[in-house]
Backbone as a printed PyTorch tensor [residue, N CA C, xyz], in Angstrom:
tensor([[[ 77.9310,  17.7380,  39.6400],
         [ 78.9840,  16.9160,  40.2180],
         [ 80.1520,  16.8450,  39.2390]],

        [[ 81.4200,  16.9070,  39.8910],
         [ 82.7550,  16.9470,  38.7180],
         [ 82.9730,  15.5070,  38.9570]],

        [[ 83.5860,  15.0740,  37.6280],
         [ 83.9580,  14.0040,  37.7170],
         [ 85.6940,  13.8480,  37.5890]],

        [[ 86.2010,  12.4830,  38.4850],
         [ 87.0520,  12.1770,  38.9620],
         [ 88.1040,  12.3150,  38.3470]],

        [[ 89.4900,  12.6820,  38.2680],
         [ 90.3360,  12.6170,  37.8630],
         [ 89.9650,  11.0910,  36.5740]],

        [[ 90.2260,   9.8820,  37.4890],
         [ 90.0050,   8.6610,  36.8500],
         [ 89.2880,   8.4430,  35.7810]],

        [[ 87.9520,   9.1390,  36.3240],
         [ 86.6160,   8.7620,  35.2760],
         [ 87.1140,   9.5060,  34.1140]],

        [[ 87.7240,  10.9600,  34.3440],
         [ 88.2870,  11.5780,  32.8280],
         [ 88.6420,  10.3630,  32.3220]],

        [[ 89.9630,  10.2600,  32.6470],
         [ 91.3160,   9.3730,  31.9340],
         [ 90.5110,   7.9930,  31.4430]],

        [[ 89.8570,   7.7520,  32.1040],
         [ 88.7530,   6.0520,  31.7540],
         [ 88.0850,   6.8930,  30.4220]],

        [[ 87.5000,   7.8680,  30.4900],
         [ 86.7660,   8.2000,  29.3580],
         [ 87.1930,   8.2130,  28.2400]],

        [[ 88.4620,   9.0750,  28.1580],
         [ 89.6020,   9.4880,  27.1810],
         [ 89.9390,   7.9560,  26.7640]],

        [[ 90.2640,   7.2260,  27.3660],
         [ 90.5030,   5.6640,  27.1620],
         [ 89.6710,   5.1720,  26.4700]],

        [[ 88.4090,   4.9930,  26.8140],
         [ 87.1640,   4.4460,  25.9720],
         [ 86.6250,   5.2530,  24.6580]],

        [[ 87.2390,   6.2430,  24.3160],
         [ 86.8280,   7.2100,  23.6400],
         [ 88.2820,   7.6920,  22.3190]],

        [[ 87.6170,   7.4640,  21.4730],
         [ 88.7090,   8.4630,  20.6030],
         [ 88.3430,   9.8950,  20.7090]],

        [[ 89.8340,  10.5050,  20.0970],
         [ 89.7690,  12.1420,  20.5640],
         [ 88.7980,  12.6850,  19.1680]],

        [[ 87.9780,  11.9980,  18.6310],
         [ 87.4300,  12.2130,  17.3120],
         [ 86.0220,  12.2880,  17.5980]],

        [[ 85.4510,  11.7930,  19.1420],
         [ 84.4780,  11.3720,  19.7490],
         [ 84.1960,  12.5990,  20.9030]],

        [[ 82.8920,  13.5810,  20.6480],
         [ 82.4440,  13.9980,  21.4780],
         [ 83.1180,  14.1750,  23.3230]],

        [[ 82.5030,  12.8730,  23.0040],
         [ 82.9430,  12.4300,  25.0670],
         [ 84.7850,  12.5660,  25.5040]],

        [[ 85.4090,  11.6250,  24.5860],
         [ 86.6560,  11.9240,  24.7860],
         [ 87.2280,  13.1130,  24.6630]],

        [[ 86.8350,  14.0080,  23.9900],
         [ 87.5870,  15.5590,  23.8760],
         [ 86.8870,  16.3030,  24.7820]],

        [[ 85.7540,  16.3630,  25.3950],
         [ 85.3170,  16.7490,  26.2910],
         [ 86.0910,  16.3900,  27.7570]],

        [[ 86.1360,  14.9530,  27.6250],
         [ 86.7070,  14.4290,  29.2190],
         [ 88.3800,  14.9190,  29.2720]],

        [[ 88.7890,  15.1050,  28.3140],
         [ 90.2130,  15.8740,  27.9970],
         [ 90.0270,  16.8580,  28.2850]],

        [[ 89.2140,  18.1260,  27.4330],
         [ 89.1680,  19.1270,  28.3440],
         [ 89.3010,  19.4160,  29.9260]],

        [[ 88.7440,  19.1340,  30.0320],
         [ 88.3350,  19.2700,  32.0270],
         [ 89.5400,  19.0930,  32.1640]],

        [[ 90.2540,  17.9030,  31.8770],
         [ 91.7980,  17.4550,  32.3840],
         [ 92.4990,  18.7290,  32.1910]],

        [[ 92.5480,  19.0950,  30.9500],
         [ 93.7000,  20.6000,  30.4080],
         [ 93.3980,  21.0810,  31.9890]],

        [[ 91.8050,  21.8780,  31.2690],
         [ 91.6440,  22.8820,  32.5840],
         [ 91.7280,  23.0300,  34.0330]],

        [[ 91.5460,  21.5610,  34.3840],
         [ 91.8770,  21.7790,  35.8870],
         [ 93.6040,  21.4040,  36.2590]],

        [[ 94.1800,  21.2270,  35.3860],
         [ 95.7420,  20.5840,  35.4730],
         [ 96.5600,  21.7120,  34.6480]],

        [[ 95.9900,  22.8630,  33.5830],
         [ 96.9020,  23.9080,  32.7450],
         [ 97.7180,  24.7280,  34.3280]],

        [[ 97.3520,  25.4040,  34.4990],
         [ 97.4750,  26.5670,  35.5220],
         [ 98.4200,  25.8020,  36.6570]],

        [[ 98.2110,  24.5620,  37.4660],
         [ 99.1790,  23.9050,  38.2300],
         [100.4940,  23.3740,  37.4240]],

        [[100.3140,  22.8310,  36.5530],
         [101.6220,  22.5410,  35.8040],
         [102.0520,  23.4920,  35.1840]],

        [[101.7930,  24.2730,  34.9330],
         [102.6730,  25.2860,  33.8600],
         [103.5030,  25.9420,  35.9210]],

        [[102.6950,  26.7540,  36.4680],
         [103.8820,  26.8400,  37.8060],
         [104.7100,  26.1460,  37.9690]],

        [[104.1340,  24.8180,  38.1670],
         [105.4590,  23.9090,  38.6980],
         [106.3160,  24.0520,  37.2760]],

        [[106.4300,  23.9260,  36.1890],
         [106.9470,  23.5570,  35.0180],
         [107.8520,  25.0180,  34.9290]],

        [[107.4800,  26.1220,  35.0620],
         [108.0260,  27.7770,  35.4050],
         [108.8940,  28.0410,  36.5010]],

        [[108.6820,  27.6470,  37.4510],
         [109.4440,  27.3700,  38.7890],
         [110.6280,  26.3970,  38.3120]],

        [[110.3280,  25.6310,  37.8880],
         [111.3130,  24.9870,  37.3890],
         [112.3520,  25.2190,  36.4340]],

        [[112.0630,  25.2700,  35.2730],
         [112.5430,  25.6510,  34.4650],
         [113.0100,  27.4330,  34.1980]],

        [[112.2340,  28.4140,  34.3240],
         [112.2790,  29.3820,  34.9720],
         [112.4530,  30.3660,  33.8070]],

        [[112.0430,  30.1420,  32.6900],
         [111.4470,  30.5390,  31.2950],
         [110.0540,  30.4130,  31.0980]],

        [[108.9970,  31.7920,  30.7800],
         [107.6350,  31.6970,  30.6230],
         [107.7080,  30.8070,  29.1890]],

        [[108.5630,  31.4220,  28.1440],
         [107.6950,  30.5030,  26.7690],
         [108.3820,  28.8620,  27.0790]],

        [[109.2380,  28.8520,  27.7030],
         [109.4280,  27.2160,  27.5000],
         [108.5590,  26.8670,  28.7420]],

        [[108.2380,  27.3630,  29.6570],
         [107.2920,  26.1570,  30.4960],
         [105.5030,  26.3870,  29.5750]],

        [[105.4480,  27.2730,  28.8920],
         [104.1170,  27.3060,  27.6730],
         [104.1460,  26.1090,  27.1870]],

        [[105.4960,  25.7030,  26.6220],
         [105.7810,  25.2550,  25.3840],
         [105.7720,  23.3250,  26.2970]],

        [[106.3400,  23.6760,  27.0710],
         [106.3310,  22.1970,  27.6070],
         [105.0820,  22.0070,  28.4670]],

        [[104.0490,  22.6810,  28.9920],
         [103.2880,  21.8800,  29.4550],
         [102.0700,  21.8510,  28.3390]],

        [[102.0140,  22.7160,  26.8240],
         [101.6400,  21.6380,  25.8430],
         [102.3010,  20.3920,  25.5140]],

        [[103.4420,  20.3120,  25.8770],
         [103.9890,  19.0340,  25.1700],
         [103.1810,  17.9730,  26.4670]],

        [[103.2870,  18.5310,  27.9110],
         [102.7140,  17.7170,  28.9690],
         [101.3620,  16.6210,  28.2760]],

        [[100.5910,  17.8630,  28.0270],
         [ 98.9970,  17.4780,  27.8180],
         [ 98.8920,  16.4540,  26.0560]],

        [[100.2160,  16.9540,  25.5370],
         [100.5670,  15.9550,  23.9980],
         [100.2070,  14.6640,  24.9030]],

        [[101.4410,  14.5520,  25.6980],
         [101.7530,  13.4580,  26.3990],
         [100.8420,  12.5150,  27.1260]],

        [[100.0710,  13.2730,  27.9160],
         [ 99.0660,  12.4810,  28.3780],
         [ 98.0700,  12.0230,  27.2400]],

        [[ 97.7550,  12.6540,  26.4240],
         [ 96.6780,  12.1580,  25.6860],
         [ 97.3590,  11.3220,  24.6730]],

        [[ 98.6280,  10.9950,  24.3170],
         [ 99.0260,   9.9130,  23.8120],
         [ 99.1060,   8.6370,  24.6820]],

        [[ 99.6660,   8.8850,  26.5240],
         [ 99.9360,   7.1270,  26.8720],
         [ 98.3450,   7.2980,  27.3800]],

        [[ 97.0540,   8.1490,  27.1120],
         [ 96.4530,   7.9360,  28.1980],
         [ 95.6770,   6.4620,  27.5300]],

        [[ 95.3080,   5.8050,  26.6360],
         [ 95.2880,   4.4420,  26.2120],
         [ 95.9160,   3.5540,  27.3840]],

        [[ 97.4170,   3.7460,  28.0320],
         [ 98.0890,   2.6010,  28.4410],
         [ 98.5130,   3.0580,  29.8010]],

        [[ 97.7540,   4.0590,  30.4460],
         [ 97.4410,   4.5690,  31.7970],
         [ 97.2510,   3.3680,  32.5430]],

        [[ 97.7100,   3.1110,  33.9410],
         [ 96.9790,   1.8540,  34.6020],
         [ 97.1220,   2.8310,  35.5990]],

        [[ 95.5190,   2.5160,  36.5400],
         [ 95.3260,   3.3640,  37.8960],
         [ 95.8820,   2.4350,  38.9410]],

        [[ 97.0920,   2.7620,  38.9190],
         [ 98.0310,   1.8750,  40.2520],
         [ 98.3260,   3.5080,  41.3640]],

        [[ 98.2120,   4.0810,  40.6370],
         [ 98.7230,   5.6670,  41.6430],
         [ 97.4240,   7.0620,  40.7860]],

        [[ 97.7990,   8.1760,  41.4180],
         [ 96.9320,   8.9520,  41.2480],
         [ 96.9610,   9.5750,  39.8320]],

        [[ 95.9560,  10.1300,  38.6290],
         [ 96.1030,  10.5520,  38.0260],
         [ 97.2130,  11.9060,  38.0710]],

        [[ 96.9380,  12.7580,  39.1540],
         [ 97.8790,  13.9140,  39.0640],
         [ 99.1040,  14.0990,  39.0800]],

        [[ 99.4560,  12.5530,  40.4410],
         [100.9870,  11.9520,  39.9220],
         [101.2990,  11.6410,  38.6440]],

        [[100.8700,  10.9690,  37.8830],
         [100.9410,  10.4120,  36.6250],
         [101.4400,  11.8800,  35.6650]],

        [[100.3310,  12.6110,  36.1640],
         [100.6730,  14.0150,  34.7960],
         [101.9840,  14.6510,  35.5960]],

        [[102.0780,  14.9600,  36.4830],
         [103.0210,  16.0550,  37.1740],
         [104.7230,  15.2400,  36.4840]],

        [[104.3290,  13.8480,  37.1200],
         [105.6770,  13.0670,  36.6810],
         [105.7870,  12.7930,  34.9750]],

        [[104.9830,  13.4490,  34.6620],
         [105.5450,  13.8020,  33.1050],
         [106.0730,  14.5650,  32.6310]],

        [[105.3020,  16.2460,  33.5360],
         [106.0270,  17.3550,  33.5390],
         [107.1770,  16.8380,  34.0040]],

        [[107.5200,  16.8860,  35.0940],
         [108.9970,  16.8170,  35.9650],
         [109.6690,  15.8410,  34.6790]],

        [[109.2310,  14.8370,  34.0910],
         [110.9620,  14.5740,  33.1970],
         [110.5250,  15.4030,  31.8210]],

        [[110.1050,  15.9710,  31.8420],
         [110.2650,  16.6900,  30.6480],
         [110.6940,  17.5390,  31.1330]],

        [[110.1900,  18.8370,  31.9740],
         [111.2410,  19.5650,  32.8580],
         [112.9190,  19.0510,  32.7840]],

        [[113.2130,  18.0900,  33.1360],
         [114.5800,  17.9270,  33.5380],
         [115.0950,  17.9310,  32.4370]],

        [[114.5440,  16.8100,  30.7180],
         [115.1640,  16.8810,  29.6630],
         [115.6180,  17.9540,  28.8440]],

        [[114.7430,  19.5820,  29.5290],
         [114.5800,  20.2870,  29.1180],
         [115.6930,  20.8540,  29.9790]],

        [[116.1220,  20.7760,  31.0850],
         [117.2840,  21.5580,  31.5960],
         [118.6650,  20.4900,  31.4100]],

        [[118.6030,  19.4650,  31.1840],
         [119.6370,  19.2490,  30.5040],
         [119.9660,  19.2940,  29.4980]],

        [[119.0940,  19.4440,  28.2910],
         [119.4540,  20.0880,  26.8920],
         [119.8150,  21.5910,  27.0110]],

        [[119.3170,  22.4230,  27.9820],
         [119.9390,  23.8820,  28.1180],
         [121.3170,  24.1850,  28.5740]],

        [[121.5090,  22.8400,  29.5060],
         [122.7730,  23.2340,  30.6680],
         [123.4030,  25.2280,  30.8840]],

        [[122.3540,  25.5790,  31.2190],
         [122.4840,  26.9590,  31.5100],
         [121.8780,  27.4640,  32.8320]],

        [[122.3410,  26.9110,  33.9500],
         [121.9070,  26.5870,  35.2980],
         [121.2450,  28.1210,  35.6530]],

        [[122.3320,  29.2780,  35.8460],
         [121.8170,  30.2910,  36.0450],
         [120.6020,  31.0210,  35.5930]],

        [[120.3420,  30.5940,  34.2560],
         [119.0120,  31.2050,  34.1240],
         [117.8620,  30.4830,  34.5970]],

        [[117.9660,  29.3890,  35.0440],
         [116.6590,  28.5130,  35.2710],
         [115.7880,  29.3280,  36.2700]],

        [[116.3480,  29.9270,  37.0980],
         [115.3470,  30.2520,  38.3080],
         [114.8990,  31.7390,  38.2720]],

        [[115.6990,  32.3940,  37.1040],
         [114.7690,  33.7370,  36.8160],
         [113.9080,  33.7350,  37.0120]],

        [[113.2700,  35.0940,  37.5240],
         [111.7270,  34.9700,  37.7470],
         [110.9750,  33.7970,  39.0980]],

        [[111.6120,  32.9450,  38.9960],
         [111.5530,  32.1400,  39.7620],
         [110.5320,  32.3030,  41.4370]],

        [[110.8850,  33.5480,  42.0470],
         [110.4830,  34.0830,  42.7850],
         [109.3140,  34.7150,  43.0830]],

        [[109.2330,  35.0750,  41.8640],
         [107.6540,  35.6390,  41.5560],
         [106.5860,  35.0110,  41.8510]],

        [[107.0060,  33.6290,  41.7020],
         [106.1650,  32.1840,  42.0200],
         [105.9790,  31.6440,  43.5440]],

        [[107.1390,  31.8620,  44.0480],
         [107.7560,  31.0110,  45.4230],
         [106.6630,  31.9530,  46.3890]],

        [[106.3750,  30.8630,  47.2270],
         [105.0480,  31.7440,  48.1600],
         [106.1680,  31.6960,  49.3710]],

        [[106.8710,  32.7310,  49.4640],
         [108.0700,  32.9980,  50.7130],
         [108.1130,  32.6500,  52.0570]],

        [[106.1560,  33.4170,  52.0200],
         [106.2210,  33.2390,  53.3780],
         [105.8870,  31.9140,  53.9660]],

        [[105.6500,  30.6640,  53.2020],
         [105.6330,  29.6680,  54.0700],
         [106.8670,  29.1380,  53.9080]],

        [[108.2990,  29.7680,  53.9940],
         [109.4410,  29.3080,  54.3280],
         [110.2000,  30.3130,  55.0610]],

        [[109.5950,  31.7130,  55.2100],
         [110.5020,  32.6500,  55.8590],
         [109.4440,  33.7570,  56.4890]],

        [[108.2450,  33.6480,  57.3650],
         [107.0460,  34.2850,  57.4850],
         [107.6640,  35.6250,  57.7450]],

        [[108.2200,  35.3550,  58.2900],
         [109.0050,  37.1730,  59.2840],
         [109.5510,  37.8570,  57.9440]],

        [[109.9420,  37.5080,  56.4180],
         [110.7510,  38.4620,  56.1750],
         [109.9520,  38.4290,  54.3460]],

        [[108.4230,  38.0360,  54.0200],
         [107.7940,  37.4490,  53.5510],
         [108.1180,  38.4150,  52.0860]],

        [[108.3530,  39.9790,  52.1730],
         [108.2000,  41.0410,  51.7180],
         [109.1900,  41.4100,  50.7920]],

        [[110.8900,  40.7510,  51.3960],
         [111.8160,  41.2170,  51.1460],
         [112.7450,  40.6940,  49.8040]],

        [[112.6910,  41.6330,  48.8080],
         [113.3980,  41.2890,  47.7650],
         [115.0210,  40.3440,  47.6520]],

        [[115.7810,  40.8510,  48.8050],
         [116.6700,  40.3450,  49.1570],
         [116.2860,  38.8200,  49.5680]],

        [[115.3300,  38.1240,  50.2670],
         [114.9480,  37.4670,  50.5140],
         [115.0040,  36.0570,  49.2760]],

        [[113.9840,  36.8150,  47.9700],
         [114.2450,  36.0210,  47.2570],
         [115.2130,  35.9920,  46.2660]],

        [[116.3280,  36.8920,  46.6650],
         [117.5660,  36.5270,  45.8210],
         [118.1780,  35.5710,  46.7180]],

        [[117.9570,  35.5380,  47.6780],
         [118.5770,  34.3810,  48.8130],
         [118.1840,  32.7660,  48.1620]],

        [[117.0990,  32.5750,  48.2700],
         [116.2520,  31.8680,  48.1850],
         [116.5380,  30.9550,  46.4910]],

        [[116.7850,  32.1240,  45.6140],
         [117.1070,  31.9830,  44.4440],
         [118.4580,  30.9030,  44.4170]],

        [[119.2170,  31.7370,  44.8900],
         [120.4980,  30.8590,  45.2550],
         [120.7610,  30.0350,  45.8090]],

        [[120.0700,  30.0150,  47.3630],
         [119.8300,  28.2550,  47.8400],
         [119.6370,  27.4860,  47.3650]],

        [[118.3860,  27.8460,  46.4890],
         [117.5770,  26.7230,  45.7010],
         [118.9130,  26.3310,  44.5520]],

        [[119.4850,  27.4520,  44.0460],
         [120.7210,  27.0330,  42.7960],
         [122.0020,  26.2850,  43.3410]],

        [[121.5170,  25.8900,  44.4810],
         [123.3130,  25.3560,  44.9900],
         [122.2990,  24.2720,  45.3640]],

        [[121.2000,  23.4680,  45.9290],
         [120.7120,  22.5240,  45.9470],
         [121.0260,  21.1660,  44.5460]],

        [[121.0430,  19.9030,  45.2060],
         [120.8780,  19.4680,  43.8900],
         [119.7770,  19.0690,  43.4160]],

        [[119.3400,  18.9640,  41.9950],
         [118.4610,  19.0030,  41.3150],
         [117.3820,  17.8840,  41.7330]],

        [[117.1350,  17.0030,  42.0230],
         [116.2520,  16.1790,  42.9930],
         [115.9610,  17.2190,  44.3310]],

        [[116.6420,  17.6950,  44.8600],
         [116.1670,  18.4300,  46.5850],
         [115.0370,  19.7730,  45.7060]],

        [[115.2240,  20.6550,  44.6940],
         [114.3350,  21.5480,  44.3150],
         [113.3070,  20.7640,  43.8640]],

        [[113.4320,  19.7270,  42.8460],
         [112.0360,  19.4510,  42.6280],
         [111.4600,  18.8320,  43.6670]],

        [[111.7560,  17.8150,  44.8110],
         [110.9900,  17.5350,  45.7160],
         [110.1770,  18.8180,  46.8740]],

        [[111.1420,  19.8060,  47.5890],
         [110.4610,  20.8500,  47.7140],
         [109.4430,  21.8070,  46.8620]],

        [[110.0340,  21.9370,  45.7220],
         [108.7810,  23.0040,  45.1660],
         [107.4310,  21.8790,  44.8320]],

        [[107.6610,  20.5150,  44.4740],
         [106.4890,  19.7690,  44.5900],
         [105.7440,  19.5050,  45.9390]],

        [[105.9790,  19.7810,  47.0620],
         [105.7480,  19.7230,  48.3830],
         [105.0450,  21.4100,  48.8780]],

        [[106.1010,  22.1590,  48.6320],
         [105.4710,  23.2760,  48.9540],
         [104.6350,  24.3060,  48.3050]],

        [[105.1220,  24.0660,  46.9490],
         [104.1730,  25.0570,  45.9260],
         [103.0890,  24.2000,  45.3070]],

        [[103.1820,  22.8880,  45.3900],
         [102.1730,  22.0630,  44.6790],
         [101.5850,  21.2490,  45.1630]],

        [[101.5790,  20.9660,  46.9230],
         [101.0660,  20.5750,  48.0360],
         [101.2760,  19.0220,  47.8760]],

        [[101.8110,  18.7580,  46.8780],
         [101.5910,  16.7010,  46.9200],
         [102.5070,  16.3300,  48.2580]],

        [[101.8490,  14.9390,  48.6220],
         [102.3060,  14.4920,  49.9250],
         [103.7320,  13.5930,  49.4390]],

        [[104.4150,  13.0180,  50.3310],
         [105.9400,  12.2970,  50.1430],
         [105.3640,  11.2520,  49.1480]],

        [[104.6360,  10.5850,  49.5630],
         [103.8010,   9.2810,  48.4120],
         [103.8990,   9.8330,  47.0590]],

        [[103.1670,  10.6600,  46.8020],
         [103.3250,  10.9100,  45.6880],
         [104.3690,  11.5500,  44.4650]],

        [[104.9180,  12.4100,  46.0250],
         [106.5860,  13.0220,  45.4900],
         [107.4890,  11.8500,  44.9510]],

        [[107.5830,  10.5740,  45.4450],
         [108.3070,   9.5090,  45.6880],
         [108.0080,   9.0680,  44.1440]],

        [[106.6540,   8.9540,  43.6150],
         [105.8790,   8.3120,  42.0420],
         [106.7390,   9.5070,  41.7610]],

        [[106.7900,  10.6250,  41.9340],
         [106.9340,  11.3700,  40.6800],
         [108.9380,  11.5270,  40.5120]],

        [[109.4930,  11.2200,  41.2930],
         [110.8620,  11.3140,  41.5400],
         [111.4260,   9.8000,  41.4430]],

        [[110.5900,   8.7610,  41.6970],
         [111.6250,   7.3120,  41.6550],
         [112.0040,   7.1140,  42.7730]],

        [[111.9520,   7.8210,  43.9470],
         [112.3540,   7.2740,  44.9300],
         [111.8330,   6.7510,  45.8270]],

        [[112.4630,   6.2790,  47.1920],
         [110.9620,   5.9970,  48.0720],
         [110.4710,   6.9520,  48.6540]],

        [[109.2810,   6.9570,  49.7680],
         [108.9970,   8.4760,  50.5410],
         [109.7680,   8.8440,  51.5980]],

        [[110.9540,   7.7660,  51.6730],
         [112.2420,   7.8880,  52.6380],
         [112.9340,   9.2330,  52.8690]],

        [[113.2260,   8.7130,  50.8950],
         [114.3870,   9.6800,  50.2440],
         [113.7330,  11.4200,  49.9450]],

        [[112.7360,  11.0530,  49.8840],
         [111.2850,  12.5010,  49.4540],
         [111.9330,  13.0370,  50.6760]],

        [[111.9430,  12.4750,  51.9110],
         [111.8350,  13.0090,  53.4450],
         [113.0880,  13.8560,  53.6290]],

        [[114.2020,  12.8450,  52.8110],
         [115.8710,  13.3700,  53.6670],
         [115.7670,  14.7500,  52.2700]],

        [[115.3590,  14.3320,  50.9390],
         [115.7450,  15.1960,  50.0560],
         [115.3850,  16.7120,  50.9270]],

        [[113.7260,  16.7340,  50.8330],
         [113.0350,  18.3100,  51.4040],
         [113.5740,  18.4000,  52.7810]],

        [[114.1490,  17.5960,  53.7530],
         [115.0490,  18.1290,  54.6360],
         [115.8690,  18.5430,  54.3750]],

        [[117.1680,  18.1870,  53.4780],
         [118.2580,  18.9640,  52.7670],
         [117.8880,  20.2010,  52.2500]],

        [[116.8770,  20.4680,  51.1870],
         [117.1920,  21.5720,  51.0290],
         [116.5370,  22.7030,  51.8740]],

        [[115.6730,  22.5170,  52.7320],
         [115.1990,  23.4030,  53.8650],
         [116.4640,  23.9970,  54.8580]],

        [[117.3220,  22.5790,  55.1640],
         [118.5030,  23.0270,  56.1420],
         [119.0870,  23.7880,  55.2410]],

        [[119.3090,  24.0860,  53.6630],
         [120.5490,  24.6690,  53.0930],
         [119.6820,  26.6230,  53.0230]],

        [[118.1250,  26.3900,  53.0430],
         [117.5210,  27.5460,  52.8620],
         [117.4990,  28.0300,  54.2430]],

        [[117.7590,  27.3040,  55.5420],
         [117.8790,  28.1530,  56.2470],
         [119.3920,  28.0100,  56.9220]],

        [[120.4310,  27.5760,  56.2720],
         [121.9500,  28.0070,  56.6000],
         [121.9940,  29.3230,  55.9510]],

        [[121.1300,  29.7880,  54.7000],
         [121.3610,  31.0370,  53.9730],
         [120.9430,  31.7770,  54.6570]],

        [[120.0090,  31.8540,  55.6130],
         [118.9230,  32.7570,  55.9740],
         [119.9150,  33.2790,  57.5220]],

        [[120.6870,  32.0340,  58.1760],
         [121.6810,  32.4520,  58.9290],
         [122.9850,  33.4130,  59.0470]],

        [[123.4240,  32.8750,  57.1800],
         [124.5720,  33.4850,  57.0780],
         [124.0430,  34.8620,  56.9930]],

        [[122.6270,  35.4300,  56.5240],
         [122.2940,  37.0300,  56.1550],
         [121.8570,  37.2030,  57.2750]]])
C-alpha cells in the first residue's frame, strides 16, 4: 500500500531529515512529484538546466516549510504552487520572453488542443506563439489544466485566484489558441 501524499508530509514533520523515516518519507515525495514538476517547471520556463535547477530548489523548498505545512488544501497544490512562483521569479529575473517557450513543444500534448493537425510542426510554432502573446497567468493556468490535469480548485491555490478567474483565464487563452488556428 502507498502512502498518502499527507502521511509523507506528516512524517517528514514528525521526523528530522537525520532520521531514517523522514528521509525515506521524502523520498517517495521527490519520486513521485520529480518527473511532474520538472514538465510543468520546463514548459514553463522553457530551459532544461534551469527547470533541473529549480525543481531542486522546489524539493529545497518543501523540505524546509514542510515543518509549517497545514493540510487546509492538497499536498500537490502546495508543491506545484511553489514551483509556479519560483517559475515566475525565475522569468522575471530573465525578462527574456522569447526564449521561454523553446522547446516548449516537445512537451505540449497537441493533440488535446488541435486533434486533426496533432503531427504538424507548424502547428507548434503556432501554438508557441499563442501561448507567447497570452498573459502570463492564462499559460500557467492552461498548461496546469491541460498538461498537469489539476482541476480549477486547485489551479485557483496555486494562482491566488478564485476558480472563477481559473475559468475566464483557460477560456482566454484557448479562444486566443484557436483565433491562431483560424487565422492559418
Amino acid at each position: 500500500m502507498t502512502d498518502s501524499d499527507l502521511d509523507l508530509i506528516k512524517a517528514v514533520q514528525a521526523e528530522s531529515f537525520l532520521s531514517k523515516t523522514g528521509q525515506q518519507a521524502f523520498e517517495v515525495l521527490v519520486k513521485r512529484y520529480q518527473q511532474p514538476l520538472f514538465n510543468f517547471i520546463y514548459r514553463y520556463v522553457g530551459e532544461r538546466s534551469a527547470a533541473e535547477d529549480l525543481a531542486q530548489e522546489v524539493f529545497l523548498r518543501v523540505w524546509q516549510a514542510a515543518p509549517r505545512f497545514e493540510a487546509r488544501g492538497k499536498v500537490s497544490t502546495w508543491i506545484f504552487k511553489i514551483a509556479y512562483n519560483l517559475s515566475m521569479n525565475e522569468i522575471k529575473r530573465r525578462r527574456r520572453y522569447q526564449d521561454f517557450y523553446k522547446g516548449f513543444c516537445d512537451n505540449m500534448r497537441a493533440e488535446s488542443l488541435f486533434p486533426e493537425q496533432r503531427d504538424s510542426r507548424e502547428l507548434e510554432q503556432d501554438i508557441m506563439r499563442a501561448l507567447a502573446q497570452c498573459p502570463e497567468n492564462q499559460r500557467a493556468a492552461l498548461l496546469l489544466r491541460v498538461n498537469d490535469g489539476f482541476s480549477y480548485k486547485e489551479i485557483s491555490e496555486i494562482l491566488n485566484v478564485s476558480p472563477a478567474a481559473v475559468e475566464s483565464l483557460i477560456f482566454r487563452a484557448r479562444t486566443k489558441l484557436r483565433e491562431l488556428r483560424i487565422e492559418n
